[in-house]
LOKOL-853886 format. One record per residue: x, y, z of N, C-alpha, C, O, CB in turn; residue in one letter. Coordinates in Angstrom, 1 decimal, decimal comma. Each point is the difference from the previous one (the first is absolute). Glycine has a CB too. Layout:
BEGIN
(atom (X; Y; Z); (X; Y; Z); (X; Y; Z); (X; Y; Z); (X; Y; Z); "A")
...
This chain:
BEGIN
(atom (0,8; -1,2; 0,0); (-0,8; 1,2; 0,0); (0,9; 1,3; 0,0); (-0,3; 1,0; -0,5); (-1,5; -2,3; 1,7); "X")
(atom (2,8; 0,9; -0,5); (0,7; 1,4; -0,1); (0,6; 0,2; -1,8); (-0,1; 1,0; -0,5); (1,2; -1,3; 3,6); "X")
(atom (-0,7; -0,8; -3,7); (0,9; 0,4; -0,8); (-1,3; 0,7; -1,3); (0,4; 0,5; -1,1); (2,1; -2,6; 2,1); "X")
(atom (-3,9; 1,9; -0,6); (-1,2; 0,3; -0,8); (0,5; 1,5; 0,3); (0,6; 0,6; -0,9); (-2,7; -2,8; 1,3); "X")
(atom (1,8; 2,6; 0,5); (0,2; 1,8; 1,1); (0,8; 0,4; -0,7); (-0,5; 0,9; -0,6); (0,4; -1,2; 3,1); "X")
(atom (1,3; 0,1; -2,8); (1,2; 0,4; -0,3); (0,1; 0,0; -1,4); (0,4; 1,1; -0,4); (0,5; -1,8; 2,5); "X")
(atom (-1,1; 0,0; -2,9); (-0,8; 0,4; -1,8); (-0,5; 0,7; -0,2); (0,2; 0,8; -0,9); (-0,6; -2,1; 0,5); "X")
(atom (-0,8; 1,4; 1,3); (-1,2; 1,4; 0,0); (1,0; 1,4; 0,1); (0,3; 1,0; -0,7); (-2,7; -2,5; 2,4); "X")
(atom (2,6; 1,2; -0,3); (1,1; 1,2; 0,0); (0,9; 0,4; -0,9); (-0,2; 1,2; -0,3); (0,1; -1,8; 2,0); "X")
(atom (1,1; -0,1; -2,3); (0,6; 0,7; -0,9); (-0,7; -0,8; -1,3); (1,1; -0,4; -0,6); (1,2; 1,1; 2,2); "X")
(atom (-3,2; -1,0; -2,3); (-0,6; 0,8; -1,4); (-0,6; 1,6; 0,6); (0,2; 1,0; -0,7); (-1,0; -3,7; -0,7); "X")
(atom (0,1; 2,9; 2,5); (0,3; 1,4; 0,1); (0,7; 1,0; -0,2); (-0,1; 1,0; -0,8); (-0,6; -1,8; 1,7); "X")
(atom (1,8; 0,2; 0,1); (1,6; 1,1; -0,2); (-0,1; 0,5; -1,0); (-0,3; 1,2; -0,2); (1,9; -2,3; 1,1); "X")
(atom (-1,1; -0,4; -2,1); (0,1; -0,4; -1,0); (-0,3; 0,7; -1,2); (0,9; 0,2; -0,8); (-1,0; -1,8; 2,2); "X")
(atom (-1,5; 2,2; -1,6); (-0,9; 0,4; -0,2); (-0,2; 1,7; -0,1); (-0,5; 0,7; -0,9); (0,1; -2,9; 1,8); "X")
(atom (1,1; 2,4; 0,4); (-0,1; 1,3; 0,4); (1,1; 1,0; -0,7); (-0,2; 1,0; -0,6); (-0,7; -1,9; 2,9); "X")
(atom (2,6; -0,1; -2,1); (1,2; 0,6; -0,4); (-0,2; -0,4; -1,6); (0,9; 0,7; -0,6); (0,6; -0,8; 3,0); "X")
(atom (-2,3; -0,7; -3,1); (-0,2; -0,1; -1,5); (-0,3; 1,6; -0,3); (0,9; 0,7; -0,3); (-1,9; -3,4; 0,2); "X")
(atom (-0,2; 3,0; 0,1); (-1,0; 0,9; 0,0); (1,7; 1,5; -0,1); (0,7; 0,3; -0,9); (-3,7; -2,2; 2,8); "X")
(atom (2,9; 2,2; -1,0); (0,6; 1,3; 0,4); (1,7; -0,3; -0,4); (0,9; 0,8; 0,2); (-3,0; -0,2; 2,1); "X")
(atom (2,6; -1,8; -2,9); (1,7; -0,1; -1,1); (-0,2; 0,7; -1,1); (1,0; 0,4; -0,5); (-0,2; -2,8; 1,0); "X")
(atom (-1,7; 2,6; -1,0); (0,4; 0,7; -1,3); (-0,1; 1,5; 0,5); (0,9; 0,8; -0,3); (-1,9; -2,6; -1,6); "X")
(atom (0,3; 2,1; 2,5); (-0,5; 1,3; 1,2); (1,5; 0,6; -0,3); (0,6; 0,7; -0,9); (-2,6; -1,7; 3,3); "X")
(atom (2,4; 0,1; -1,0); (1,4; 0,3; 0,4); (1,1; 0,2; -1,0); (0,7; 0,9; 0,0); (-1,4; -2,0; 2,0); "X")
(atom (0,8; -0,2; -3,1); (1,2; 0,3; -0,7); (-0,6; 1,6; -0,8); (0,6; 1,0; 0,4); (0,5; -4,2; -0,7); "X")
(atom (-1,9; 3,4; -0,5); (-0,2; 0,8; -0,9); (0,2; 1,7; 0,9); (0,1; 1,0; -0,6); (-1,8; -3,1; -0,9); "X")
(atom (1,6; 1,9; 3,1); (0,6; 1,2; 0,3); (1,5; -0,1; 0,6); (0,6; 1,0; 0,2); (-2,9; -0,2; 0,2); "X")
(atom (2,7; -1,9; -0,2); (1,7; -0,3; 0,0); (0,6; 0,8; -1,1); (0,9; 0,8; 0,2); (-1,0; -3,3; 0,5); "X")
(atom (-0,5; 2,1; -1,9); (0,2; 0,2; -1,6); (0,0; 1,3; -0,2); (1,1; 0,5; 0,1); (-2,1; -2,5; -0,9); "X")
(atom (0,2; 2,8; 0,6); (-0,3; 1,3; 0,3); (0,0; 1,0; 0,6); (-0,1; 1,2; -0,4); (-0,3; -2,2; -0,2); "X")
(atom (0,4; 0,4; 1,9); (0,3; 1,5; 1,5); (1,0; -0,2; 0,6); (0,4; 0,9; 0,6); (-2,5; -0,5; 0,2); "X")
(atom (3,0; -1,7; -0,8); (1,3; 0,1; 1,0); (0,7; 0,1; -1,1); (0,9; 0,9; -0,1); (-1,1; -2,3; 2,2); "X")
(atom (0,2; 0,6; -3,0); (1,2; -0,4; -1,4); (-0,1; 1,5; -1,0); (0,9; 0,5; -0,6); (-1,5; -4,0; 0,3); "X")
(atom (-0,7; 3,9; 0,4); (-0,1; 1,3; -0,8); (0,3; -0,4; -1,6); (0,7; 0,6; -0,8); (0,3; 1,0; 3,0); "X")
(atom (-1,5; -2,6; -2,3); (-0,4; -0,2; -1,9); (-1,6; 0,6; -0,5); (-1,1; -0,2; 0,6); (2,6; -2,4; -0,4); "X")
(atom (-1,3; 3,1; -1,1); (-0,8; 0,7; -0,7); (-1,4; -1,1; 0,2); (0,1; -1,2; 0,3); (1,9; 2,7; -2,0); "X")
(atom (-3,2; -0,9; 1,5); (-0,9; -1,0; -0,4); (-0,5; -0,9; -1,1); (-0,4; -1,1; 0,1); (0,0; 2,4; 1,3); "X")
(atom (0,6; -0,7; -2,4); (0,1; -1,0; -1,8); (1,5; 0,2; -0,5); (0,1; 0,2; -1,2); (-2,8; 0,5; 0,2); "X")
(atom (3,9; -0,8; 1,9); (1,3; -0,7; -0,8); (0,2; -1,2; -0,1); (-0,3; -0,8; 1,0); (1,2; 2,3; -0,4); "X")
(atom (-0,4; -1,9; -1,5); (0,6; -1,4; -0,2); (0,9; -0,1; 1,3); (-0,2; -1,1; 0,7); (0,3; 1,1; -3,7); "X")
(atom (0,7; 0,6; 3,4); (1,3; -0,9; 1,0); (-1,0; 0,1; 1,6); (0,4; -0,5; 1,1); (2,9; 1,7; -2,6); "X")
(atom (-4,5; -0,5; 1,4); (-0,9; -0,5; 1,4); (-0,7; -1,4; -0,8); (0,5; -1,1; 0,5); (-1,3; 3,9; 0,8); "X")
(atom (0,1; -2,9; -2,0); (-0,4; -1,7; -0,5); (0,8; -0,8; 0,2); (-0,5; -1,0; 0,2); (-0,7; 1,5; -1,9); "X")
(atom (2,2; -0,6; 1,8); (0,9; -0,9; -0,6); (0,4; -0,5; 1,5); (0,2; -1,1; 0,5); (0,6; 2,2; -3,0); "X")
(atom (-0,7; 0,0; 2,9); (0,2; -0,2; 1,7); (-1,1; -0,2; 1,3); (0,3; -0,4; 1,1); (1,3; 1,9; -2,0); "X")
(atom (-2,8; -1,2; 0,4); (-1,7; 0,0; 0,8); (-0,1; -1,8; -0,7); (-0,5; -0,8; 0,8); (-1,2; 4,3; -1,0); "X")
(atom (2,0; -3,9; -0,9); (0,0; -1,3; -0,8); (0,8; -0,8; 1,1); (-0,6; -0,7; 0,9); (0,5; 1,6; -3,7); "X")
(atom (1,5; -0,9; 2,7); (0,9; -0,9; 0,2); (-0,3; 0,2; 1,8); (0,6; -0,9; 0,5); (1,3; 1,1; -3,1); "X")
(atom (-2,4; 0,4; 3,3); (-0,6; 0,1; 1,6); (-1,1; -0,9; 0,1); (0,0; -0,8; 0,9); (0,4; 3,3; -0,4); "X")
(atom (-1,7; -2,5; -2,0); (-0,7; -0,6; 0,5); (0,2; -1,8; -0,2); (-0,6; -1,0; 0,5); (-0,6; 3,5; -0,7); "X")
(atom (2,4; -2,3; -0,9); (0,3; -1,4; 0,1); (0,4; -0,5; 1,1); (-0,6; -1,1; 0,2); (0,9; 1,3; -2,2); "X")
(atom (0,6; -0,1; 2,9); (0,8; 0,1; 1,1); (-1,3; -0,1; 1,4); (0,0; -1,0; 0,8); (2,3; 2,5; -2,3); "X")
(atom (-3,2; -0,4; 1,7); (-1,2; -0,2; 0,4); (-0,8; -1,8; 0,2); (-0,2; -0,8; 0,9); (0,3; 3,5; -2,1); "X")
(atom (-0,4; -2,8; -0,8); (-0,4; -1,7; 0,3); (1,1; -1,2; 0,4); (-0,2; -1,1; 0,3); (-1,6; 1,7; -2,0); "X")
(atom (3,0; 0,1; 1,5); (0,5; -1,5; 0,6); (0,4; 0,7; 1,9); (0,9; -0,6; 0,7); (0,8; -0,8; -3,8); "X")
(atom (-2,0; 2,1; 3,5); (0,0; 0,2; 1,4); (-1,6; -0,7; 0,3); (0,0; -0,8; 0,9); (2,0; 3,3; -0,7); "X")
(atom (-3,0; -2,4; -0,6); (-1,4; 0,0; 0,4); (0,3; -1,7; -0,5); (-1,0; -0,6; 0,4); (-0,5; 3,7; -0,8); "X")
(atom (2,2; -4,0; -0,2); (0,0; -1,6; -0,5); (0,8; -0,6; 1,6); (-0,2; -1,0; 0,7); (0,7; 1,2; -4,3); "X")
(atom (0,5; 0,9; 3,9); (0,7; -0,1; 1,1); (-0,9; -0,4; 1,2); (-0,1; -1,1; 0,6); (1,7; 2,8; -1,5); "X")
(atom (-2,3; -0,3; 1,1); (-0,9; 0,1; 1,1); (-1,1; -1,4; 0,1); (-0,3; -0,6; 1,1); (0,5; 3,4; -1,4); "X")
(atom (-0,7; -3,1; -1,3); (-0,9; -1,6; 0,1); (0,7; -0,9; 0,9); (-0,5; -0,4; 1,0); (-0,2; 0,5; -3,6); "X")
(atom (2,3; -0,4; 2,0); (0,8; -0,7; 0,5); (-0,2; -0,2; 1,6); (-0,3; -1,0; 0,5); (1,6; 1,7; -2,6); "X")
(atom (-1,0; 0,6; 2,8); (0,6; 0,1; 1,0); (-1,7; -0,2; 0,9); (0,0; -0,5; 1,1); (2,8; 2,2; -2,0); "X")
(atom (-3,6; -1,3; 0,5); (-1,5; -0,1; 0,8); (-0,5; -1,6; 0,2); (-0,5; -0,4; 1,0); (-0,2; 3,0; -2,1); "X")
(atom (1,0; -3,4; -0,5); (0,0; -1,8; 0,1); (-1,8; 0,2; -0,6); (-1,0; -0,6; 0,4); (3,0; -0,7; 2,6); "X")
(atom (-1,9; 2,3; -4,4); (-0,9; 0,1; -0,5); (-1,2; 1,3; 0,3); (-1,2; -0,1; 0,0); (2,0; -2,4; 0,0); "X")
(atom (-0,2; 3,4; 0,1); (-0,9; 1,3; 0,4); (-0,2; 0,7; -1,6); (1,0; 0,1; -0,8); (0,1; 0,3; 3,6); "X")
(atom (-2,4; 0,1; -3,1); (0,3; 0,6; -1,3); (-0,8; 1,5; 0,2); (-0,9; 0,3; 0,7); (1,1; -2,8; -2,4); "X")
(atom (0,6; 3,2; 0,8); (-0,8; 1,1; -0,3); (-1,2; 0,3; -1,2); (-0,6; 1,1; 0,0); (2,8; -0,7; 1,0); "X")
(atom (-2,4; -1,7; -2,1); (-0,6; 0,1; -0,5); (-1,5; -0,8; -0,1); (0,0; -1,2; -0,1); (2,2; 2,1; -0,4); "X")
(atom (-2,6; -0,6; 0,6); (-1,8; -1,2; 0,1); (0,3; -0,8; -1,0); (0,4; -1,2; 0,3); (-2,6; 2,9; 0,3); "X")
(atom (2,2; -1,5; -1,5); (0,3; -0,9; -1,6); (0,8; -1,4; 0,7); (-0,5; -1,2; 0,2); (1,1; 3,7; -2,2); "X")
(atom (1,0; -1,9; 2,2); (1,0; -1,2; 0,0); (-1,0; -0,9; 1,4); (-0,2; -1,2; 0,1); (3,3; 2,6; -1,1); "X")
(atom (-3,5; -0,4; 1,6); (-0,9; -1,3; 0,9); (-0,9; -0,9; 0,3); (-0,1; -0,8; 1,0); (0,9; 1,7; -0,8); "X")
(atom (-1,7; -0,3; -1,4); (-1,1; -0,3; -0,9); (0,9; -1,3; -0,6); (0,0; -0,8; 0,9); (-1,6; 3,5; -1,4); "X")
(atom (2,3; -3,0; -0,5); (0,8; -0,7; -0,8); (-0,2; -1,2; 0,7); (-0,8; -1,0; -0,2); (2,4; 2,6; -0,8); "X")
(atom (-0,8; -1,3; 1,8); (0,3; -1,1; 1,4); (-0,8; -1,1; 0,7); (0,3; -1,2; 0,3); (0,8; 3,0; 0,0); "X")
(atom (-2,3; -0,9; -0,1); (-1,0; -0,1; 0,5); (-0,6; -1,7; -0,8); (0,0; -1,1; 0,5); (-0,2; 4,3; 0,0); "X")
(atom (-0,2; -2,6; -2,0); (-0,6; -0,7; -0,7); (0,5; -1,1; 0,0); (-0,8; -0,9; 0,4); (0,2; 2,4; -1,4); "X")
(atom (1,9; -1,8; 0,7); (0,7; -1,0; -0,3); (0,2; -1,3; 2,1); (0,4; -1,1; 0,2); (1,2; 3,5; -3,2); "X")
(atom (-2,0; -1,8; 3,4); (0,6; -0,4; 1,3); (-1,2; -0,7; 0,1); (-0,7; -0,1; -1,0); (2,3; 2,0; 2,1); "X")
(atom (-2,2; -2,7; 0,1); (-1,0; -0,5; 0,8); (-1,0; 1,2; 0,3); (0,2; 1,2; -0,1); (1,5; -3,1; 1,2); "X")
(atom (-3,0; 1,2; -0,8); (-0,7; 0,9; 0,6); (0,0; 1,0; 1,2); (-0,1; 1,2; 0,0); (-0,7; -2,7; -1,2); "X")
(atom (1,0; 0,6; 2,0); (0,0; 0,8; 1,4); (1,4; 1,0; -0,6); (0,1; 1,1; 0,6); (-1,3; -3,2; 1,7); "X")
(atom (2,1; 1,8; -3,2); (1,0; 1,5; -0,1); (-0,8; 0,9; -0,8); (0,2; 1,3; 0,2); (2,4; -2,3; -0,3); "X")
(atom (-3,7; 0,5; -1,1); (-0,9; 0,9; -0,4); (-0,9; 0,9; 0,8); (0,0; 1,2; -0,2); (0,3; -2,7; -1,2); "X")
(atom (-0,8; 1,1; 2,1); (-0,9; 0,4; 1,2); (0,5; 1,2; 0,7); (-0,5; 1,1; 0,2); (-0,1; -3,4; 0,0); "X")
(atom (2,2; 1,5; 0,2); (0,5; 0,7; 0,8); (0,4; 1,6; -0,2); (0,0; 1,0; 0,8); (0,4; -3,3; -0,3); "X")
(atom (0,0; 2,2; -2,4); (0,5; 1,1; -0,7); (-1,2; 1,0; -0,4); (0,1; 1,3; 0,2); (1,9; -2,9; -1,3); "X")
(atom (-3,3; 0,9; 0,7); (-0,9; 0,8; -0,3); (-0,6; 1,2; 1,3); (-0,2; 1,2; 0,1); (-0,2; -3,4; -1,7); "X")
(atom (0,4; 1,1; 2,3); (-0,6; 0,2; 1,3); (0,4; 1,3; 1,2); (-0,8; 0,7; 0,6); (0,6; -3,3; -1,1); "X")
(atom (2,0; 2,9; 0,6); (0,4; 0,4; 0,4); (1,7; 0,8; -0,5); (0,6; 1,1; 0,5); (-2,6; -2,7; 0,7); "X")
(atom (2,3; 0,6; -2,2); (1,3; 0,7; -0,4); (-0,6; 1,6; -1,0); (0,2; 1,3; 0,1); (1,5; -4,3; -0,3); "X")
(atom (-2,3; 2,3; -0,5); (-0,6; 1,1; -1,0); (-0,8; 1,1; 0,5); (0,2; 1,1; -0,5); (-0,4; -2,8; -1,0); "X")
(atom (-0,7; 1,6; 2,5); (-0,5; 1,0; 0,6); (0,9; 1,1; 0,5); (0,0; 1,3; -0,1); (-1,7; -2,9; 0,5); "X")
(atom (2,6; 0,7; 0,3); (0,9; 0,9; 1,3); (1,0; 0,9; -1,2); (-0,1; 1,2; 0,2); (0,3; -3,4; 2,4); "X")
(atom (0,6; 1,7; -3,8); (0,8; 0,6; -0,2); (-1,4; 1,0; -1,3); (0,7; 0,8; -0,7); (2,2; -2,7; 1,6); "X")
(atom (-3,8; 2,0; -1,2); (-1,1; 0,7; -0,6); (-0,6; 1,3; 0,9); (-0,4; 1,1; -0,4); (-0,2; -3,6; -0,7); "X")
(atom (0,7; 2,0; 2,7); (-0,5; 0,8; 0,8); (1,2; 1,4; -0,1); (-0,2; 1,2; -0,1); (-1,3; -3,6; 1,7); "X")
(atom (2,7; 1,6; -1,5); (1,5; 0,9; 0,9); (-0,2; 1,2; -1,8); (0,0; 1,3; 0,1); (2,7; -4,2; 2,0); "X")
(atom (-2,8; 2,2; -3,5); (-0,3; 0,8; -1,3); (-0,8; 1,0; 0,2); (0,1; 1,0; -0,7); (0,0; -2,8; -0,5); "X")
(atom (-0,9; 1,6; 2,2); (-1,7; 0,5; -0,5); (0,4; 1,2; 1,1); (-0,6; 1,1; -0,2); (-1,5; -3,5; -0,5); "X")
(atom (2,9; 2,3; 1,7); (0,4; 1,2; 1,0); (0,6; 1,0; -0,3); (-0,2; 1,2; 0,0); (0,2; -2,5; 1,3); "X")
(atom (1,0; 0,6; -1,8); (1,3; 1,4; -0,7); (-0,9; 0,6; -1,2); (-0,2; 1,2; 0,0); (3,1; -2,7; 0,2); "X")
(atom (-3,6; 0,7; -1,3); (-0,9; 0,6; -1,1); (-0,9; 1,1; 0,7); (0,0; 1,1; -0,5); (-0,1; -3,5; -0,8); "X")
(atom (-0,5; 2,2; 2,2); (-1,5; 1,2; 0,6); (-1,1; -1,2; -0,3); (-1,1; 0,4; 0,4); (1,8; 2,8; -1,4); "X")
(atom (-0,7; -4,4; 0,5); (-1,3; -0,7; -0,1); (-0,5; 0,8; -1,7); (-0,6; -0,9; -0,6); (0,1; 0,5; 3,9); "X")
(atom (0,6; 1,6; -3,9); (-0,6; 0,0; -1,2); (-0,1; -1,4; -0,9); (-0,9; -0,8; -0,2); (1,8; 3,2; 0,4); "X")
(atom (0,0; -2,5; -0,4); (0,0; -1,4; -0,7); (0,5; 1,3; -1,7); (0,4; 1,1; 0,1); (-3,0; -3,7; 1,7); "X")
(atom (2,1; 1,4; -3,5); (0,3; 0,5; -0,9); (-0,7; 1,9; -0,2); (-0,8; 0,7; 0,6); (1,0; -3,7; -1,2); "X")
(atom (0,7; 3,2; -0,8); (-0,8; 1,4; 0,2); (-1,6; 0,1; -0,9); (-0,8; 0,9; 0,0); (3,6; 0,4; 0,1); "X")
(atom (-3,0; -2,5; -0,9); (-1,2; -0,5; -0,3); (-1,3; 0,4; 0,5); (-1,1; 0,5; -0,4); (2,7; -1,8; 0,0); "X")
(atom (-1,1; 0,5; 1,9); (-1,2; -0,1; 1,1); (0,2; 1,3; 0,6); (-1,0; 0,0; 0,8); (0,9; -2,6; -0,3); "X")
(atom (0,7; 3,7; -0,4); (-0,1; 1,1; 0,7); (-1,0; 1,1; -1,0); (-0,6; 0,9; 0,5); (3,0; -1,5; 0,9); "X")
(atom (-2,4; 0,3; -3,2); (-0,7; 0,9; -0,8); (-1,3; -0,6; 0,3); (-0,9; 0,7; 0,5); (2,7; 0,0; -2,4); "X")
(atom (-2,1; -2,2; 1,7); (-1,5; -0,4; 0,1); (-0,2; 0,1; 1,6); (-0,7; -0,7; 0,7); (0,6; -1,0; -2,9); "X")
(atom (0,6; 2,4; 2,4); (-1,1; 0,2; 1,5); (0,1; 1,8; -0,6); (-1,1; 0,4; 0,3); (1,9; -2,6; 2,6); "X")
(atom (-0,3; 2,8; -3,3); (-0,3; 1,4; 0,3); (-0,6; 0,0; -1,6); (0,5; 1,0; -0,6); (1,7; 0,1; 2,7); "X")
(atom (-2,8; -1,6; -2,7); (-0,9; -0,5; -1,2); (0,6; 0,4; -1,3); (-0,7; 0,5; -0,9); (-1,3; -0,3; 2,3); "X")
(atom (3,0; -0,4; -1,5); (0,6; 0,7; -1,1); (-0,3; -0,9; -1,0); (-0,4; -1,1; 0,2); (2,3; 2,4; 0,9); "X")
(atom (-1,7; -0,8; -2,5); (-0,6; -0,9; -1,0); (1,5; 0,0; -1,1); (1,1; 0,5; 0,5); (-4,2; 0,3; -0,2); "X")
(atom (3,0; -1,1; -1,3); (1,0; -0,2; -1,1); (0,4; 1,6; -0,3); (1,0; 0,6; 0,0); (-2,1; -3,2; -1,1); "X")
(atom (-0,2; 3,0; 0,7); (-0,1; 1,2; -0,6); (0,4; 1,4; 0,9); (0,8; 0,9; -0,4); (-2,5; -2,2; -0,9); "X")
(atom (1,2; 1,4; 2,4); (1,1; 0,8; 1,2); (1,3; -0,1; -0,1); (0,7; 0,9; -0,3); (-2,2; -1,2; 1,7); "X")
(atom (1,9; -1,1; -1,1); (1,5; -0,1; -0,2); (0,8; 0,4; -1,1); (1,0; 0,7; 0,2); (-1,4; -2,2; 1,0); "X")
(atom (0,1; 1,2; -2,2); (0,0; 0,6; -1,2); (-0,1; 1,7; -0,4); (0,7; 0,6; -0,8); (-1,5; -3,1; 0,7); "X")
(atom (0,0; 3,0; 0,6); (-0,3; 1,3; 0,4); (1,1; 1,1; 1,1); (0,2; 1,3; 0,0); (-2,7; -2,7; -0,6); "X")
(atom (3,0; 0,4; 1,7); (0,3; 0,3; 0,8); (1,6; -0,4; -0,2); (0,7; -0,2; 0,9); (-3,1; 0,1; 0,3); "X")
(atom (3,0; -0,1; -2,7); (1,5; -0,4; -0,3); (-0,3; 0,8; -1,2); (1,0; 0,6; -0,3); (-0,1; -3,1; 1,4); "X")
(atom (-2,1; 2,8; -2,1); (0,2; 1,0; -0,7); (0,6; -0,8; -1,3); (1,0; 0,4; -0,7); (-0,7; 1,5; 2,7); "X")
(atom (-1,2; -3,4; -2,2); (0,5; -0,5; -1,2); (-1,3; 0,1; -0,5); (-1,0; -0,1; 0,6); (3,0; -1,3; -0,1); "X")
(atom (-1,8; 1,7; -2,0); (-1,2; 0,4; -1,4); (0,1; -2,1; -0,6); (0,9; -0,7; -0,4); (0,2; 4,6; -0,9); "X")
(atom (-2,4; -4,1; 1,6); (0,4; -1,4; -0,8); (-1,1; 0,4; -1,5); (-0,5; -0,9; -0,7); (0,9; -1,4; 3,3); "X")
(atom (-0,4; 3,1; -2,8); (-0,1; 0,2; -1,7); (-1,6; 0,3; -0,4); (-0,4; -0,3; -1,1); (2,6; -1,6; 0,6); "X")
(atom (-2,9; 2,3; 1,4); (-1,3; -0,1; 0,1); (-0,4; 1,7; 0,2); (-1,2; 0,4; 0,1); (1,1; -3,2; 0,9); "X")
């Protein structure tokens, strides 16, 4: 039971420090290092961080004995495994690291679902970006 606790826990972490690495490198990149914002030698360098990024975050899998930051790779897993690890993944891995998403996000969710609640239509948006579709 503990080592259940301690999964949960860090796909959180996990979850959390995903979320906010590109955050961080892209102002590493830009406000400490002082590279422009559309040069090539900042890409190349915000690029080769975030490569370095996923093999620190393959690390972290390593070092947790299966902690992920992504729902997907644990979704994958899931399928292929026994039930009760299905159960288990549906049930609790996916929520918890969906929940820790859904905090740092504000809960909006896509920007889709924020126009159809404030009723916007094709043609507003369209109106409201100031494209002529030929009519």
């Amino acid at each position: 039971m503990l080592g259940i606790g301690r999964l949960l826990v860090s796909d959180a972490i996990m979850s959390f420090m995903w979320v906010w690495s590109s955050v961080i490198i892209k102002m590493f990149v830009h406000k400490v290092l002082g590279f422009s914002s559309h040069g090539f030698p900042a890409e190349i360098f915000r690029c080769s961080l975030s490569v370095l990024n996923m093999f620190f975050f393959a690390f972290l899998a390593k070092l947790t004995n299966g902690g992920a930051y992504n729902p997907l790779t644990v979704l994958s897993s899931a399928i292929s495994g026994n039930f009760a690890t299905f159960l288990f993944t549906i049930g609790s891995r996916i929520p918890f690291q969906e929940e820790c998403l859904a905090s740092i996000g504000g809960r909006e969710g896509a920007g889709f679902e924020r126009s159809a609640r404030r009723g916007d239509s094709a043609e507003n948006g369209r109106r409201r970006c100031n494209i002529d579709d030929g009519h």
